[in-house]
N, CA, C and O atoms as a Maestro MAE file, in Angstrom:
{
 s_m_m2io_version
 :::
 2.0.0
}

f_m_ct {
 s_m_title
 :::
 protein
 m_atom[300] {
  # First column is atom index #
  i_m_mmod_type
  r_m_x_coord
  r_m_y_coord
  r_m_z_coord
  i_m_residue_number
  s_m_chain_name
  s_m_pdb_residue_name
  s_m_pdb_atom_name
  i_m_atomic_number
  :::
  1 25 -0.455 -5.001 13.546 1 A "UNK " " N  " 7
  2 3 -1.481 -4.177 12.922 1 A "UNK " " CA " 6
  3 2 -2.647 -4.068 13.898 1 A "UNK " " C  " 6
  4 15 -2.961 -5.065 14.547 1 A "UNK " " O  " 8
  5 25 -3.381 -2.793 14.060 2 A "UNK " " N  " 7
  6 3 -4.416 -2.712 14.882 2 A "UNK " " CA " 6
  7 2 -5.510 -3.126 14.171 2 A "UNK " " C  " 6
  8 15 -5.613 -3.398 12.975 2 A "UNK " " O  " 8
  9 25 -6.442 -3.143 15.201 3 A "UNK " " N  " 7
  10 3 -8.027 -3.204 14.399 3 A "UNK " " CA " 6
  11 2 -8.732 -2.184 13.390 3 A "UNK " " C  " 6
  12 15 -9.619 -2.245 12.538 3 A "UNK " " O  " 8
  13 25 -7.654 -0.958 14.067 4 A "UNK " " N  " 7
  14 3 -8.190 -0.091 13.155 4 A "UNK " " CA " 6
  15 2 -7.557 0.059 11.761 4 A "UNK " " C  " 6
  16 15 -8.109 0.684 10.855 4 A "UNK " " O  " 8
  17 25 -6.135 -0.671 11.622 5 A "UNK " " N  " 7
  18 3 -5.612 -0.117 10.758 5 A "UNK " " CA " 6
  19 2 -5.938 -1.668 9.684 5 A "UNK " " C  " 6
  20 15 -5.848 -1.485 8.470 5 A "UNK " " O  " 8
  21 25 -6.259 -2.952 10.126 6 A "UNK " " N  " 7
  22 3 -6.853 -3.918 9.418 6 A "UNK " " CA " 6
  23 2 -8.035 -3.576 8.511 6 A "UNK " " C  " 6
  24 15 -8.081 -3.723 7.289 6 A "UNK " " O  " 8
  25 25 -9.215 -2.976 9.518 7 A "UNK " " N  " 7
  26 3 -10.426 -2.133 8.532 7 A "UNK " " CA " 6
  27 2 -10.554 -1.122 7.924 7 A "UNK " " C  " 6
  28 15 -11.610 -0.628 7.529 7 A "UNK " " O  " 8
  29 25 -8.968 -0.532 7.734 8 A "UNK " " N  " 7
  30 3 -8.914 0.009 6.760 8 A "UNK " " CA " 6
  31 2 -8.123 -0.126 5.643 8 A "UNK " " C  " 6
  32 15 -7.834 0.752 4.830 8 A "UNK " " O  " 8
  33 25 -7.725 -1.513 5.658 9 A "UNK " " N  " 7
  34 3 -7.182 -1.872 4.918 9 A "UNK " " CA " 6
  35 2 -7.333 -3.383 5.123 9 A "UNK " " C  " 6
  36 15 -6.691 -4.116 5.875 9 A "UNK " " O  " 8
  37 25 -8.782 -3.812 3.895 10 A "UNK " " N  " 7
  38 3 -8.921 -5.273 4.114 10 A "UNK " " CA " 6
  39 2 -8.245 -5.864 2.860 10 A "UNK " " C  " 6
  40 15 -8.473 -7.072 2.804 10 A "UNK " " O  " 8
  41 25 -7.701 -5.544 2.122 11 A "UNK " " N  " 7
  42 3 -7.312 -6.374 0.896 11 A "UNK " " CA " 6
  43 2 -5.888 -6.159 0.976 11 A "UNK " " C  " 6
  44 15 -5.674 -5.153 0.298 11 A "UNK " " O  " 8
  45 25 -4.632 -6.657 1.533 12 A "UNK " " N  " 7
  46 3 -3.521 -6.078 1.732 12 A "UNK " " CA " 6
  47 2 -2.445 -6.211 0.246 12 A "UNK " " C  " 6
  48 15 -1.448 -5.530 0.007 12 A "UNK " " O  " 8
  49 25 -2.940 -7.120 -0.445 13 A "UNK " " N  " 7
  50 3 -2.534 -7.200 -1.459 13 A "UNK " " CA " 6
  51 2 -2.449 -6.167 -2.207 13 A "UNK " " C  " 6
  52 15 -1.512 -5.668 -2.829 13 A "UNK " " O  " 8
  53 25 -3.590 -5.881 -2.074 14 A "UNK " " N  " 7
  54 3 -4.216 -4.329 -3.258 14 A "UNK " " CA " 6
  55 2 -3.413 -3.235 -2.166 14 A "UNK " " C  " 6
  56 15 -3.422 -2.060 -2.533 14 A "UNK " " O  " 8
  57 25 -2.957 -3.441 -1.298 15 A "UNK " " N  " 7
  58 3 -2.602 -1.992 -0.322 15 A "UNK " " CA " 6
  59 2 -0.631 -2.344 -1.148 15 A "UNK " " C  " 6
  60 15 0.178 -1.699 -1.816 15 A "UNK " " O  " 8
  61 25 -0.684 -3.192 -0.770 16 A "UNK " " N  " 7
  62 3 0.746 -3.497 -1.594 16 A "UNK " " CA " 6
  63 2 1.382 -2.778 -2.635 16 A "UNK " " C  " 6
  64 15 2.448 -2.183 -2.795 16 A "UNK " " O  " 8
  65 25 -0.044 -3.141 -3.548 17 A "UNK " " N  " 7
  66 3 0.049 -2.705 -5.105 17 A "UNK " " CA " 6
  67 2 0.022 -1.164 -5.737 17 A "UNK " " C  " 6
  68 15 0.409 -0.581 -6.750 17 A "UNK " " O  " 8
  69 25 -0.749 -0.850 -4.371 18 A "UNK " " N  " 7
  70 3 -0.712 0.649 -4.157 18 A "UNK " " CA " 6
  71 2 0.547 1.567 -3.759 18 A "UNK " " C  " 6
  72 15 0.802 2.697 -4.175 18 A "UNK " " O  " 8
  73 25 1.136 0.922 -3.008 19 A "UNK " " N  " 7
  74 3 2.531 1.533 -2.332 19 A "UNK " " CA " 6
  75 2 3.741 1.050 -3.408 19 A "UNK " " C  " 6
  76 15 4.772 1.633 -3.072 19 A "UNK " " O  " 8
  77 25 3.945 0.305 -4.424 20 A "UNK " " N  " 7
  78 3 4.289 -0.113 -5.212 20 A "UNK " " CA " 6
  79 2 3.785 0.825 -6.701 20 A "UNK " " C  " 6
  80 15 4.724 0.917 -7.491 20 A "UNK " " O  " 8
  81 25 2.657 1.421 -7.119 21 A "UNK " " N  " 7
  82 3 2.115 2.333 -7.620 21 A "UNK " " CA " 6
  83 2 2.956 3.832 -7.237 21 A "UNK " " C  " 6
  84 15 3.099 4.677 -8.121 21 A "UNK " " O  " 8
  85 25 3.295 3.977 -6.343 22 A "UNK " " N  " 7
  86 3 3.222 4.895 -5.713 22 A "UNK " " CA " 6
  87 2 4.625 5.727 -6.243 22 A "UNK " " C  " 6
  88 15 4.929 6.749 -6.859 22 A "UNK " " O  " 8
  89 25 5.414 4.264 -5.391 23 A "UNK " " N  " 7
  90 3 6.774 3.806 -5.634 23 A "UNK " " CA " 6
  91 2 7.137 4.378 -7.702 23 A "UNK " " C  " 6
  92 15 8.092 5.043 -8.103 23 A "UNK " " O  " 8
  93 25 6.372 3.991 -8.258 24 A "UNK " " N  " 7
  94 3 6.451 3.939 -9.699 24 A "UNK " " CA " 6
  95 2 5.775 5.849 -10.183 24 A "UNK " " C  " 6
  96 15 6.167 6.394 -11.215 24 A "UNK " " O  " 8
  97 25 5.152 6.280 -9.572 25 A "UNK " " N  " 7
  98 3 5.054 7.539 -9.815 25 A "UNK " " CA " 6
  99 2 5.949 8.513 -9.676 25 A "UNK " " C  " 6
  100 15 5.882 9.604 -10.242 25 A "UNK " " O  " 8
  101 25 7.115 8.027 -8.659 26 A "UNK " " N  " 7
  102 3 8.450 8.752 -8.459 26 A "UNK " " CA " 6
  103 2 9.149 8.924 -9.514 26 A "UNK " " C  " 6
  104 15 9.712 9.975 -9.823 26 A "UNK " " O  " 8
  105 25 9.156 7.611 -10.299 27 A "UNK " " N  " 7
  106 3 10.467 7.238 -11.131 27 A "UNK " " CA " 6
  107 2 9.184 7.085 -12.675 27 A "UNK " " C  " 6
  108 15 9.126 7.973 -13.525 27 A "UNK " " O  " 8
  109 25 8.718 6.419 -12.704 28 A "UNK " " N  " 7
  110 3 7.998 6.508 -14.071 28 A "UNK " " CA " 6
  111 2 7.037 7.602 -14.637 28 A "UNK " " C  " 6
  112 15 6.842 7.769 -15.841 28 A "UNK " " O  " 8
  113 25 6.432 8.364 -13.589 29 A "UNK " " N  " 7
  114 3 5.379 8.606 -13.979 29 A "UNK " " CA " 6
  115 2 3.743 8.192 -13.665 29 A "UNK " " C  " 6
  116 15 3.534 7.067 -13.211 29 A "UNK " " O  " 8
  117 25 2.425 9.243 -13.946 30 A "UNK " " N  " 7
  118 3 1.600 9.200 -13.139 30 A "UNK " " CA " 6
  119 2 0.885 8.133 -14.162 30 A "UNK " " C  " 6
  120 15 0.217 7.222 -13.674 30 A "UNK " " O  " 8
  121 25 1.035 8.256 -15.622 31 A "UNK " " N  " 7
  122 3 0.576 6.892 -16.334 31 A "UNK " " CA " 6
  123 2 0.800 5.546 -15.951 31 A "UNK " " C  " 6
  124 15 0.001 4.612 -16.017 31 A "UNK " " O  " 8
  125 25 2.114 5.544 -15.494 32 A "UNK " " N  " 7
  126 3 2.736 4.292 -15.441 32 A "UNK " " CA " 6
  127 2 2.019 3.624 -14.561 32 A "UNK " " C  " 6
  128 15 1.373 2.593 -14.751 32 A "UNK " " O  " 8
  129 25 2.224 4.603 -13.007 33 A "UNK " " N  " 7
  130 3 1.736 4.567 -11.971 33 A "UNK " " CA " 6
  131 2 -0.003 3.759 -12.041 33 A "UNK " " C  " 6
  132 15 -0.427 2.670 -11.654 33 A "UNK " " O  " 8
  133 25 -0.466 4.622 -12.548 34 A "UNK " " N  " 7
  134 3 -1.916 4.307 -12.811 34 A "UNK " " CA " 6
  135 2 -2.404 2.657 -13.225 34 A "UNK " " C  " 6
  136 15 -3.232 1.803 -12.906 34 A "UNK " " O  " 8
  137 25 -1.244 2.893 -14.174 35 A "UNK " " N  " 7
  138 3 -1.373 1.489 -15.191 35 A "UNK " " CA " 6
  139 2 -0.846 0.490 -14.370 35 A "UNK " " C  " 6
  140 15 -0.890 -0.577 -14.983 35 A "UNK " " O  " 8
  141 25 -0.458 0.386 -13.468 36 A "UNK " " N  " 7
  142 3 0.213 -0.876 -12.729 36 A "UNK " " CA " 6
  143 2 -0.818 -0.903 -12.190 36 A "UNK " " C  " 6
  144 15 -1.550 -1.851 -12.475 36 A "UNK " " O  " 8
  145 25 -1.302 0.101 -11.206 37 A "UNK " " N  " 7
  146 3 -2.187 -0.163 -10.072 37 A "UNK " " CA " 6
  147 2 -3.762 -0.769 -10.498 37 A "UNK " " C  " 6
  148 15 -4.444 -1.313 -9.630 37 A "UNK " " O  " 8
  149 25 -4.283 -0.615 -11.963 38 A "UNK " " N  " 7
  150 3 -5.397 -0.728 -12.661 38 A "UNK " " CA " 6
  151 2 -5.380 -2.415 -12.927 38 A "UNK " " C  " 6
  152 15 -6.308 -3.198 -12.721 38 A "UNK " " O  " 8
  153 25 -3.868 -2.744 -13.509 39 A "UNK " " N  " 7
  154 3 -3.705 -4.086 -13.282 39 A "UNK " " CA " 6
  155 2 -3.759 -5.007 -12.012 39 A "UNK " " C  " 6
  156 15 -4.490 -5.972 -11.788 39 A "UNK " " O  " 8
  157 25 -3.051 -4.595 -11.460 40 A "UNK " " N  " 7
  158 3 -3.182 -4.861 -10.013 40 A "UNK " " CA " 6
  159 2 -4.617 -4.809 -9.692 40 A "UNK " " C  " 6
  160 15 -4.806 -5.465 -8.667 40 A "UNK " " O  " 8
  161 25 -5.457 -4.416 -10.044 41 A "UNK " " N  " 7
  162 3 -6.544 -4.829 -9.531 41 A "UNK " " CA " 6
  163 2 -6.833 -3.737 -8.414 41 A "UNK " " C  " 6
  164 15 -7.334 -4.229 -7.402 41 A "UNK " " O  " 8
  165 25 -6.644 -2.461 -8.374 42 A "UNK " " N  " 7
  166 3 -6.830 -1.779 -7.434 42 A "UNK " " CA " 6
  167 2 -7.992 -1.161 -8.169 42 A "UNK " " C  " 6
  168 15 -7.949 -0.830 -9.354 42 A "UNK " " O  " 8
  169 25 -9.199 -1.011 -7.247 43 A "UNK " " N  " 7
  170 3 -10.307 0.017 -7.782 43 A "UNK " " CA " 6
  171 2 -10.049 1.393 -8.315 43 A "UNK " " C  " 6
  172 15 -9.343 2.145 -7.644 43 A "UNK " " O  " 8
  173 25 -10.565 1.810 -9.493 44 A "UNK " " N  " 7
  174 3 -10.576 2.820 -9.785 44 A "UNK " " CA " 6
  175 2 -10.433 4.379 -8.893 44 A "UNK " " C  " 6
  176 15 -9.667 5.340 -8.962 44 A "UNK " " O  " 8
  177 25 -11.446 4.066 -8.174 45 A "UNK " " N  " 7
  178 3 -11.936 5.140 -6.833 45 A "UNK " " CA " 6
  179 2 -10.673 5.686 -6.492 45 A "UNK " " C  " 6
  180 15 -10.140 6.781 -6.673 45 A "UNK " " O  " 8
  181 25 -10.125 3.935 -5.600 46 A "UNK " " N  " 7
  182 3 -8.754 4.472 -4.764 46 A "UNK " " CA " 6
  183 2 -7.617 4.969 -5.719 46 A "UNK " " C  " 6
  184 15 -7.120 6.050 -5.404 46 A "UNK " " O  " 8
  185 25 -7.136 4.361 -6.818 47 A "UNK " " N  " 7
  186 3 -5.815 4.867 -7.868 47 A "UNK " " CA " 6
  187 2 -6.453 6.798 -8.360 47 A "UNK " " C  " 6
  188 15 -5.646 7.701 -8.581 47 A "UNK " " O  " 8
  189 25 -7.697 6.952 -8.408 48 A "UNK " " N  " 7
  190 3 -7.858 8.198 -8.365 48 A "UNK " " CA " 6
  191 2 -7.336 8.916 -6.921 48 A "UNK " " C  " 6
  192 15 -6.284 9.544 -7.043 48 A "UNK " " O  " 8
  193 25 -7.740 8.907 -6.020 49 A "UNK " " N  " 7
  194 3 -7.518 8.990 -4.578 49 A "UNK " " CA " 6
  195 2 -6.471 8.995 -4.121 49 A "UNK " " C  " 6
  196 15 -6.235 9.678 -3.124 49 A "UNK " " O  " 8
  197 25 -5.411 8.134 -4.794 50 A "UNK " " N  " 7
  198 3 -4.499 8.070 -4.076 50 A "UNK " " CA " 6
  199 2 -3.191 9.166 -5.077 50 A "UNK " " C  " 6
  200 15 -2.147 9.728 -4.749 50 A "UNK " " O  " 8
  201 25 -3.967 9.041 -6.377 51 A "UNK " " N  " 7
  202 3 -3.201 10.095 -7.174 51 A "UNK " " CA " 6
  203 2 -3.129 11.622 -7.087 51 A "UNK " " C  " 6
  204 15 -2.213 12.437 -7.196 51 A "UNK " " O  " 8
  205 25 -4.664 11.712 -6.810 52 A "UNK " " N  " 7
  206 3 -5.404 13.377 -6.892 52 A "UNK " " CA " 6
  207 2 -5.111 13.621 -5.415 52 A "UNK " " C  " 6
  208 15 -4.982 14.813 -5.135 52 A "UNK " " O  " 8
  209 25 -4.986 12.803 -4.460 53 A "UNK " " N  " 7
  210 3 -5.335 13.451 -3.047 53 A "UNK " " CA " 6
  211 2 -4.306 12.655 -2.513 53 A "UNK " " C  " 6
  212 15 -4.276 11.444 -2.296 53 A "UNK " " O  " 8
  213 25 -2.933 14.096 -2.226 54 A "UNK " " N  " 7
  214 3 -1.878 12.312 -1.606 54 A "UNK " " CA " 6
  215 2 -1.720 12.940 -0.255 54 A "UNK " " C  " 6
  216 15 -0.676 12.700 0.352 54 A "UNK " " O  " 8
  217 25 -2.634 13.721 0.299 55 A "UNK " " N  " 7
  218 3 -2.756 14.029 1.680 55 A "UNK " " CA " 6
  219 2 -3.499 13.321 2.158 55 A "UNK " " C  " 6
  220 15 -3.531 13.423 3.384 55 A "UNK " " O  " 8
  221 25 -4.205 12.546 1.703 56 A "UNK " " N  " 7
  222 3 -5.145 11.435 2.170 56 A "UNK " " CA " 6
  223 2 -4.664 10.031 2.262 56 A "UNK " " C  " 6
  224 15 -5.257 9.032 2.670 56 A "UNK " " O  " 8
  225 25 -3.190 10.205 1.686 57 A "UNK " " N  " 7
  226 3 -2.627 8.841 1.704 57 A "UNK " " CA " 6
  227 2 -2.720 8.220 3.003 57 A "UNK " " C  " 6
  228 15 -3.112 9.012 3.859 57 A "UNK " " O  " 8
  229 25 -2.503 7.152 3.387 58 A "UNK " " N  " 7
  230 3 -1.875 5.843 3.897 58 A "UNK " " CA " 6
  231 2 -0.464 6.055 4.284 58 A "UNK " " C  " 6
  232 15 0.437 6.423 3.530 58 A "UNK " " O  " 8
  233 25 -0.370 5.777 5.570 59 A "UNK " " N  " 7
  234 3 1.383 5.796 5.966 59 A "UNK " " CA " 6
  235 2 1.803 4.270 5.483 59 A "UNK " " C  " 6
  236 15 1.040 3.310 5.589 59 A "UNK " " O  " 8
  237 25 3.112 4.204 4.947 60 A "UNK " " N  " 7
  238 3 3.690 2.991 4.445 60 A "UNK " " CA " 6
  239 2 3.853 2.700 6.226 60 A "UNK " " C  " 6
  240 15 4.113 1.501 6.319 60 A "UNK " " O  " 8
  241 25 3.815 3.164 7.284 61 A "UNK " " N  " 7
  242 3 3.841 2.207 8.032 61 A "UNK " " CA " 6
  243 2 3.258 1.112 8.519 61 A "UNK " " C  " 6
  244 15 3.696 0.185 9.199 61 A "UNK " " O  " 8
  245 25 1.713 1.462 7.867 62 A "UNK " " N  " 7
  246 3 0.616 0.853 7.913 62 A "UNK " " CA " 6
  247 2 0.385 -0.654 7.197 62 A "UNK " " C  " 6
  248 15 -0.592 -1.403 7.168 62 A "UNK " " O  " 8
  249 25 1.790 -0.751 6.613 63 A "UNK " " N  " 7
  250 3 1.655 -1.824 5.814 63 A "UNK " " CA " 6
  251 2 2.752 -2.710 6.248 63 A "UNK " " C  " 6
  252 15 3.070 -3.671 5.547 63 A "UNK " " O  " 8
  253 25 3.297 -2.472 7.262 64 A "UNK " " N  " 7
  254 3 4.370 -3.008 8.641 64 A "UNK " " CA " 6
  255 2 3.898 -4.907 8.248 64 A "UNK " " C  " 6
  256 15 2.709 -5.198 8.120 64 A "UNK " " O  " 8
  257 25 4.860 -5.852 8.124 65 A "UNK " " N  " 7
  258 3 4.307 -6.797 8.150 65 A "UNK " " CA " 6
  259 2 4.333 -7.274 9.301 65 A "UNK " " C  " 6
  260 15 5.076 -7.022 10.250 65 A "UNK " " O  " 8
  261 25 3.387 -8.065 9.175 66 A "UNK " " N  " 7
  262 3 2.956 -9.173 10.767 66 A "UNK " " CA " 6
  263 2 3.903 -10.322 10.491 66 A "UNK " " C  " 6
  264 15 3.882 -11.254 9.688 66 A "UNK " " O  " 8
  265 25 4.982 -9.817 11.709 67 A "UNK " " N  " 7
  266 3 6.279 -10.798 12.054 67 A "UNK " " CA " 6
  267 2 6.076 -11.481 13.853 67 A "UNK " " C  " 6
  268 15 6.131 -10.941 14.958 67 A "UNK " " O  " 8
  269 25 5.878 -12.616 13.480 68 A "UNK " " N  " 7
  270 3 5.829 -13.323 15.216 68 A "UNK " " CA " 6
  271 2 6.867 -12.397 15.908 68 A "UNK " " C  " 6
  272 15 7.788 -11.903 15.258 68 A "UNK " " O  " 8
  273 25 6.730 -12.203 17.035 69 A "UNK " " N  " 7
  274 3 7.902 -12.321 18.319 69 A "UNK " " CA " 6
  275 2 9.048 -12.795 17.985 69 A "UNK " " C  " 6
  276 15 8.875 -13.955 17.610 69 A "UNK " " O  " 8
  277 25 10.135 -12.497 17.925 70 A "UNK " " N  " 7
  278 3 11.218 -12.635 17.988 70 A "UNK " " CA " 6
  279 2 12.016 -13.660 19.294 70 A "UNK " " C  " 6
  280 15 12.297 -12.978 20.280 70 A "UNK " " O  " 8
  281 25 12.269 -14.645 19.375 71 A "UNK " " N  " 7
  282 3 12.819 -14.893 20.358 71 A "UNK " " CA " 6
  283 2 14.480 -15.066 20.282 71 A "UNK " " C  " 6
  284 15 15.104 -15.322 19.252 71 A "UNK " " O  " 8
  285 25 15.091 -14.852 21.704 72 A "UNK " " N  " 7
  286 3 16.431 -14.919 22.352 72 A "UNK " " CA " 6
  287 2 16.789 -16.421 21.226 72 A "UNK " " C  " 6
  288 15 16.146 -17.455 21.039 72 A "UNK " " O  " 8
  289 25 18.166 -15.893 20.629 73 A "UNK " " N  " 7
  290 3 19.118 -17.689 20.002 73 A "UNK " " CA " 6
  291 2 19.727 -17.734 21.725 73 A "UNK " " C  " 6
  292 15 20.009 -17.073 22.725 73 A "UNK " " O  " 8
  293 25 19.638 -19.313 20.998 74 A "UNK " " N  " 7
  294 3 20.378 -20.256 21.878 74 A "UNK " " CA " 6
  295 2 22.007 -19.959 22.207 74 A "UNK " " C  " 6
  296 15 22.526 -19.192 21.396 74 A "UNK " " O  " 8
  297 25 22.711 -20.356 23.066 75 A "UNK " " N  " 7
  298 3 24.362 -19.617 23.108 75 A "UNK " " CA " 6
  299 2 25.038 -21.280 22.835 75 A "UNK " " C  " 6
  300 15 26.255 -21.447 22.761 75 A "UNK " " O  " 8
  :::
 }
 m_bond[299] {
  # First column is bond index #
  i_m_from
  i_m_to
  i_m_order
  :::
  1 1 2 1
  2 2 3 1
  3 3 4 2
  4 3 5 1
  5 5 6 1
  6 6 7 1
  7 7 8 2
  8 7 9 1
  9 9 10 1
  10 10 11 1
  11 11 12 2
  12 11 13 1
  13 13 14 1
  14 14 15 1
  15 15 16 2
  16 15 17 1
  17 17 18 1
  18 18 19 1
  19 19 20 2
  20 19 21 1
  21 21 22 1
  22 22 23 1
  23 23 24 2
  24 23 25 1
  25 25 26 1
  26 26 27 1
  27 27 28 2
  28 27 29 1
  29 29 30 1
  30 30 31 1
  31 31 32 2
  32 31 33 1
  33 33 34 1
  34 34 35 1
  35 35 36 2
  36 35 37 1
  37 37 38 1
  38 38 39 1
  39 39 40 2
  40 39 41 1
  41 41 42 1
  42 42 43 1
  43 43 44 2
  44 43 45 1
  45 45 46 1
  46 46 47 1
  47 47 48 2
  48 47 49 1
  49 49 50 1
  50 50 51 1
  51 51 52 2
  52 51 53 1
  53 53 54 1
  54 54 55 1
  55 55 56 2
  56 55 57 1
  57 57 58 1
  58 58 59 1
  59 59 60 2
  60 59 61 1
  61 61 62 1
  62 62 63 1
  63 63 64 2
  64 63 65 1
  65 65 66 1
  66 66 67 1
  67 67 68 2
  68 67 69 1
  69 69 70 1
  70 70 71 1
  71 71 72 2
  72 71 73 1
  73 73 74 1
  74 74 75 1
  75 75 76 2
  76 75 77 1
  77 77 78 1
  78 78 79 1
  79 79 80 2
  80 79 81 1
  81 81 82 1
  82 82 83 1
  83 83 84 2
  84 83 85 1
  85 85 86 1
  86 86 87 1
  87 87 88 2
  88 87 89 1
  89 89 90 1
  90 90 91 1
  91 91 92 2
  92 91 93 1
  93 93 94 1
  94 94 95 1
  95 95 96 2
  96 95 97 1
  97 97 98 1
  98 98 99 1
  99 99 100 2
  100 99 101 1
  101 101 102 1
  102 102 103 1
  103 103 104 2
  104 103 105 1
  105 105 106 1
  106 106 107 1
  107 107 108 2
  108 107 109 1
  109 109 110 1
  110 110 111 1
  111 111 112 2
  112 111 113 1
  113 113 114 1
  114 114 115 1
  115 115 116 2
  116 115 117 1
  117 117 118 1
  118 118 119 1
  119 119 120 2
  120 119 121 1
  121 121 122 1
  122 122 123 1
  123 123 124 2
  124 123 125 1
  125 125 126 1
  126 126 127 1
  127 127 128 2
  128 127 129 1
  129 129 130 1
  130 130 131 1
  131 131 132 2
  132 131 133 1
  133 133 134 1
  134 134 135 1
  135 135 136 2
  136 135 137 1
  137 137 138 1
  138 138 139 1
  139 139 140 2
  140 139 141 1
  141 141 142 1
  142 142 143 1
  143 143 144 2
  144 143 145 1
  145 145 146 1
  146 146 147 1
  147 147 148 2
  148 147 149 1
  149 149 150 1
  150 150 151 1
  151 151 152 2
  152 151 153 1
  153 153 154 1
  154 154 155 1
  155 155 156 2
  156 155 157 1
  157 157 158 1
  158 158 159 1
  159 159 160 2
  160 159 161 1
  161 161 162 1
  162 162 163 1
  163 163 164 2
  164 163 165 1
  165 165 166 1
  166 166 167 1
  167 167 168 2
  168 167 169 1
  169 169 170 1
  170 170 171 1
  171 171 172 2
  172 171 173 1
  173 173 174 1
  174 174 175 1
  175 175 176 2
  176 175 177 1
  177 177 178 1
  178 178 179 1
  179 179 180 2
  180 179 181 1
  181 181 182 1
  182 182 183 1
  183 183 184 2
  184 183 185 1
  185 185 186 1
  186 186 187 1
  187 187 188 2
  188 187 189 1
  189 189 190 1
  190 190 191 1
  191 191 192 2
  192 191 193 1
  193 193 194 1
  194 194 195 1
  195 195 196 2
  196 195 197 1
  197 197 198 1
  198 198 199 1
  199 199 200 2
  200 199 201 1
  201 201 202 1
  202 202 203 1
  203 203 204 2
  204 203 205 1
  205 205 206 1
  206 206 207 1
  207 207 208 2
  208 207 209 1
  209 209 210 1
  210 210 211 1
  211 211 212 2
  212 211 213 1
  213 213 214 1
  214 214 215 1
  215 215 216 2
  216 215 217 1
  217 217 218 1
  218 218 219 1
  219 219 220 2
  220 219 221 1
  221 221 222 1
  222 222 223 1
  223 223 224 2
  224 223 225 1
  225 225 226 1
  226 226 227 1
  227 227 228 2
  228 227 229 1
  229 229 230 1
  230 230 231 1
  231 231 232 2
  232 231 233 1
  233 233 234 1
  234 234 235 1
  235 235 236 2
  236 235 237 1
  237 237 238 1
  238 238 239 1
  239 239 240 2
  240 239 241 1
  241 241 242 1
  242 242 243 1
  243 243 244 2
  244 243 245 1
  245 245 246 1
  246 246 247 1
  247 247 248 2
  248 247 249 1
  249 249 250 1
  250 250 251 1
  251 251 252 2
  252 251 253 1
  253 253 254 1
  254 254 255 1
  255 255 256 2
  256 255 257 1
  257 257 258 1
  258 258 259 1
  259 259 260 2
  260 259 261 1
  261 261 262 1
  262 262 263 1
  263 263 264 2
  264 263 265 1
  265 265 266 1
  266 266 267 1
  267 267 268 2
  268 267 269 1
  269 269 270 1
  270 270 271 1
  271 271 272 2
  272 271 273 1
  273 273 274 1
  274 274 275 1
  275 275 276 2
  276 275 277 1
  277 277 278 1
  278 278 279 1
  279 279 280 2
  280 279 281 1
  281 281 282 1
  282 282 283 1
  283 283 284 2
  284 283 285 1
  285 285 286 1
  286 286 287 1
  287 287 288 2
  288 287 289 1
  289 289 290 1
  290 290 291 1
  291 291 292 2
  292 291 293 1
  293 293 294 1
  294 294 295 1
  295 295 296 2
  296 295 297 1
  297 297 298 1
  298 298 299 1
  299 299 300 2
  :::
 }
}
């Protein structure tokens, strides 16, 4: 994750819950959707934002987890 993409996204939990929201607007619906993300603890602001304006979304790549380096197995 860059620096830039950390400050814009400091609560990753809530970025989670959002892409998971999101996930649930496909298949449930924009209530449903809403209602998870409200639990979740996502601010109002953004579950508006991310509902009304999904050109403003967030790339799910952005939520890439932070995996160490990979190293070579042993033979």
């Amino acid at each position: 994750m860059t620096d830039e993409q950390a400050a814009s996204r400091p609560d990753r939990s809530k970025a989670i819950a959002v892409e998971a929201g999101l996930d649930l607007l496909k298949t449930e619906g924009r209530a449903a959707a809403a209602a998870f993300m409200e639990d979740a603890g996502v601010p109002l602001a953004v579950i508006a934002r991310v509902l009304n304006e999904p050109e403003r979304r967030r790339t799910t790549a952005q939520l890439a987890p932070l995996a160490p380096p990979s190293t070579p197995e042993c033979a």
